[in-house]
C-alpha positions in Angstrom: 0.0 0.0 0.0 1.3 3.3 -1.0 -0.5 5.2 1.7 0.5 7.7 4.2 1.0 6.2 7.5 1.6 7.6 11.3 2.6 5.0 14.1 2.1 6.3 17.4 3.5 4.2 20.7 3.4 4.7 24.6 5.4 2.4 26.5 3.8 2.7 29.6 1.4 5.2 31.6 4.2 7.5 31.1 4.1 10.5 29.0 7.9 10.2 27.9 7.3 7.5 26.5 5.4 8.9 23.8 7.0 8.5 20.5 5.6 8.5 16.5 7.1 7.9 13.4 6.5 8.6 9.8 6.1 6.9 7.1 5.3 7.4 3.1 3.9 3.9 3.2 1.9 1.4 5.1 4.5 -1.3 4.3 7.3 0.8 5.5 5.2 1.3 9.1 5.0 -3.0 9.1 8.8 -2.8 8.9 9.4 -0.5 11.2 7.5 -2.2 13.7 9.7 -5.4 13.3 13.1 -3.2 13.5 11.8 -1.8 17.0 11.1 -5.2 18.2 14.8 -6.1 17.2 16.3 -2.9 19.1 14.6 -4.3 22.1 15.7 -8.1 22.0 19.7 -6.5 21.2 19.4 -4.2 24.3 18.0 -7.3 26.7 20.3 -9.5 25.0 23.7 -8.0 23.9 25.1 -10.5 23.3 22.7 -12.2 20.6 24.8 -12.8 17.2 21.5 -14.3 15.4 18.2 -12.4 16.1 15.2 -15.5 15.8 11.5 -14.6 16.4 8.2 -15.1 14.9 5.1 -12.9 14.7 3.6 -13.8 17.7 6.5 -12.3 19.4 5.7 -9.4 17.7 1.9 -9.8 18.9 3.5 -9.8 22.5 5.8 -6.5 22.0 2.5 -4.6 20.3 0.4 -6.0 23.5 2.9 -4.6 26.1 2.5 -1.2 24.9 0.0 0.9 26.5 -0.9 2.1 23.1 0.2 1.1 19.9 -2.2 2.9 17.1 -1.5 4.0 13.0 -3.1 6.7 11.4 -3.1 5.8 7.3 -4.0 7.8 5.1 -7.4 7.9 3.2 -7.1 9.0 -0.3 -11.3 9.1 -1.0 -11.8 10.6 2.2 -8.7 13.2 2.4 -8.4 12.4 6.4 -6.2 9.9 8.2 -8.0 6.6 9.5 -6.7 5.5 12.9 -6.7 1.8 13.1 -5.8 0.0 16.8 -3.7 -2.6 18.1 -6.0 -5.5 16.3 -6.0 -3.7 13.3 -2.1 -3.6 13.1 -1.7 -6.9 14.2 -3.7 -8.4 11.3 -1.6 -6.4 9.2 1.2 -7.0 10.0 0.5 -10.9 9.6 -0.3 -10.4 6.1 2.6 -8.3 5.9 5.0 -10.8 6.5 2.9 -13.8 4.7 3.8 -12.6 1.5 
């Protein structure tokens, strides 16, 4: 999908842990997603050469977050959809089925 696409996290209860990213596509969110998952398991691990999961572990690291939302950009409309944690999950399965 070629569509704008916002991804907006909060760790925890705490506002500093606010953070959003940018993206010109929704494919390019789905990969980002994965990379931030990856930065976590090299800082708890440091000493991982080989980085293995699946996309349930990905599941778990969207689930820990106290939010975890993408706004994507409706062409027909001319206004950004918000999709939740469901949403993104689903997509990001068929993200990394094909």
């Amino acid at each position: 999908m070629s569509t704008h696409t916002i991804l907006l996290i909060q760790r925890n209860n705490d506002k500093a842990t606010r953070r959003y990213y940018d993206f010109e596509t929704l494919g390019q969110a789905m990969e980002e997603i994965a990379a931030l998952y990856e930065e976590k398991l090299l800082e708890s691990n440091p000493r991982l050469t080989k980085l293995e999961y699946n996309v349930q572990d990905l599941i778990r690291y969207i689930d820990a977050h106290q939010e975890f939302v993408v706004l994507v950009f409706d062409k027909t409309s001319n206004m950004y959809q918000p999709h939740d944690h469901h949403w993104i999950k689903n997509t990001l399965i068929r993200h990394f089925s094909t």
